[in-house]
N, C-alpha and C positions, 0 to 999 in steps of 0.2 A: 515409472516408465515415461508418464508422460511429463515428466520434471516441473510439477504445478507447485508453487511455492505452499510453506506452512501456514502462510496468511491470507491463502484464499478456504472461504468459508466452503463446509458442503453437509449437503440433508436427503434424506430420504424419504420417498412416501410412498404409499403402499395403496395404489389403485389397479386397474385391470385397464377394458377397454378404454373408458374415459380417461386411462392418467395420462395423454398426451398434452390434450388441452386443460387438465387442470394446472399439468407444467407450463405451459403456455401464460397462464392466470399467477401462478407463483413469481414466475419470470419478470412477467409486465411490472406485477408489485413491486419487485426490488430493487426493480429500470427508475420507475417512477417515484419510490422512495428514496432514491439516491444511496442507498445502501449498497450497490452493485453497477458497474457500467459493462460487463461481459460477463456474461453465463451460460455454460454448457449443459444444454440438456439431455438428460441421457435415459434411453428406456433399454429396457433387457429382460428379455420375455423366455423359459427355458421350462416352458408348460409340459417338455416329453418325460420330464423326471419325475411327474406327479400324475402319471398317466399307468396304468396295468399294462405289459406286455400283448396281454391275450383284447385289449378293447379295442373294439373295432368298430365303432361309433370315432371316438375321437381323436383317435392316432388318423384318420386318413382326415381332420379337417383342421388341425393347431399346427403350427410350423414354431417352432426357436425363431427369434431374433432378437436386434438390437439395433438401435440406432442411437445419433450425435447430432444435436443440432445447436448452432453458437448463436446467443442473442444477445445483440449488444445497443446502445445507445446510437451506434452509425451501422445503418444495413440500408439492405434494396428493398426492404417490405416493413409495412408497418399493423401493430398488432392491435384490431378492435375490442368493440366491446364483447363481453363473455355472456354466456348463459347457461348458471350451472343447474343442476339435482342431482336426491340423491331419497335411494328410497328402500331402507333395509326388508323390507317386506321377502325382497324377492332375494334373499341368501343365500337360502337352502336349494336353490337350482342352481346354481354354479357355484360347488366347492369342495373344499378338498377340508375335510371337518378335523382332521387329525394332525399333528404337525405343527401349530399353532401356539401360543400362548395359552389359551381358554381347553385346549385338548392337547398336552404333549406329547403323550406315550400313545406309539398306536393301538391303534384298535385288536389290529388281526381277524379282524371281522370279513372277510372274505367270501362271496358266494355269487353263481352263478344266475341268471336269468335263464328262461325258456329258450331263448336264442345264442345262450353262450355268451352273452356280454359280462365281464366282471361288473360286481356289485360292490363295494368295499368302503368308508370311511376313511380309507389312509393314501388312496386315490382321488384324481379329479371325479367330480360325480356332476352332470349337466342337464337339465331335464328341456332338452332343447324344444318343446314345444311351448313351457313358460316363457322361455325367454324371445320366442318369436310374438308369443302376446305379448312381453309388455315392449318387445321392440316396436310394430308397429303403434302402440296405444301413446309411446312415450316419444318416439321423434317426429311425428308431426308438428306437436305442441314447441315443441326445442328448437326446430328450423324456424317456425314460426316467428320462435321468440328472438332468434339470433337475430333476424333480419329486424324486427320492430327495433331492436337495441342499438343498434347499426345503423338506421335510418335508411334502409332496403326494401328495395323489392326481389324475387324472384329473376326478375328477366336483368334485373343489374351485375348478379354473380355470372363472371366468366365460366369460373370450377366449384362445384361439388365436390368437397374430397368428407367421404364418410368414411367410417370404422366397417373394414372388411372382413364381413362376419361370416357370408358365403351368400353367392352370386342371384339365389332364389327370393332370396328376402331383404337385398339390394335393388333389385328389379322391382318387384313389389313397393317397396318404398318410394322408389324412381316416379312410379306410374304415379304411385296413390300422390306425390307430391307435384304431377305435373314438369317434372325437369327433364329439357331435351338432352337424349342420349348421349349426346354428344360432348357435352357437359358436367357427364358422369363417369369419370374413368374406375377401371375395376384392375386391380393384381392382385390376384389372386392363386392364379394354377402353379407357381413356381413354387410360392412359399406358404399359402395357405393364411389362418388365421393366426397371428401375431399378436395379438392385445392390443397393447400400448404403444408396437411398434408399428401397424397399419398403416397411421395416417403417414408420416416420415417416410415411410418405404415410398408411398404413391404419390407425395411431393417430389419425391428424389424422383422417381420414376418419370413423370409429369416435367422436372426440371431437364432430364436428358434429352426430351422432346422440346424443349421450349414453348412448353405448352400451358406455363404459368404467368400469368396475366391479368392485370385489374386486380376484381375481388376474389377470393375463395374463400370461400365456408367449408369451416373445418365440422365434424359430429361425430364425436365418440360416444359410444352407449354401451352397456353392458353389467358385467359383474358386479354386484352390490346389493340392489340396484345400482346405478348412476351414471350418471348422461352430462354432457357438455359440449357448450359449442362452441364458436368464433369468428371473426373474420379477421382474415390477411389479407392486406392491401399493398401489392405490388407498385413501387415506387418508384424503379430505375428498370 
């Protein structure tokens, strides 16, 4: 459909919240190795098909999306240095155990909690108060390290754009980091949490406004563990 010739190359990888800026990091690579002078990034998040009808934890907080973003050797923004991890510890809170390579067949393991939320292996399963621990424990260090990489400070970034995980533990991070609100844009209520599509959406968003400027630091974290960062430097 989109009449891409047979001689342009394409690959897949397989992250969560962070794969936007690990594309970013793949990207840059292939700018800089001359291997590539235009590349499409593409994220596509379709988290409702690995969800239980009856859960109602996380159907009211993941939303479908997808986004496109063209990186090429001439653009308006130029892409910094990165700062990745990655930390498999934390797995077994965000995941879907069946389906996979290492578990094919499902489970059929199906059961109920006290409150009526499904329990199942062949569903998403999130244990969202792990991952509010090692959210905050893991991006302080991360913002930290983007801006040392970067040759930044804090009050040098125009935008903040983090991985919209939901608006309480956004704020929380906000404060704990000292970044003016203002500085911090949030979209959230329309589409919810999108993975890998987040950060794109709230550039795009942010773009509409003409509200992208200078530096942004980008911060995806999540599923895996793993976490990454970046800066975009606004050019033209």
């Amino acid at each position: 459909k989109l009449k891409i010739p047979t001689s342009c190359g394409a690959l897949d990888f397989n992250l969560g919240c962070s794969g936007y800026v690990y594309g970013l990091s793949l990207a840059k690579g292939l700018l800089l190795g001359g291997i590539a002078n235009n590349i499409l990034l593409l994220t596509g998040e379709t988290y409702s098909k690995f969800m239980h009808p009856k859960d109602k934890g996380n159907r009211t907080l993941f939303g479908d999306a997808g986004s496109a973003t063209l990186i090429s050797t001439d653009g308006f923004a130029e892409i910094g240095n990165f700062s990745l991890g990655t930390n498999g510890k934390g797995a077994k809170n965000l995941i879907v155990k069946t389906g996979g390579m290492r578990n094919r067949e499902k489970a059929n393991d199906l059961k109920f909690d006290d409150n009526g939320n499904p329990l199942s292996s062949d569903h998403l399963y999130m244990n969202g108060a792990e991952i509010f621990n090692f959210t905050i424990e893991a991006v302080p260090p991360l913002i930290e390290d983007t801006l040392k990489k970067n040759n930044l400070n804090v009050d040098e970034i125009n935008t903040f754009i983090f991985h919209q995980a939901n608006k309480f533990m956004l704020n929380y991070l906000r404060k704990k980091l000292k970044i003016e609100e203002s500085k911090f844009p949030y979209f959230m209520s329309e589409v919810g949490n999108t993975v890998s599509s987040t950060l794109p959406i709230v550039m795009y968003e942010e773009m509409k406004k003409n509200n992208l400027k200078g530096n942004i630091l980008l911060a995806g974290f999540g599923v895996g563990y793993s976490w990454g960062g970046c800066i975009i430097k606004i050019i033209q």
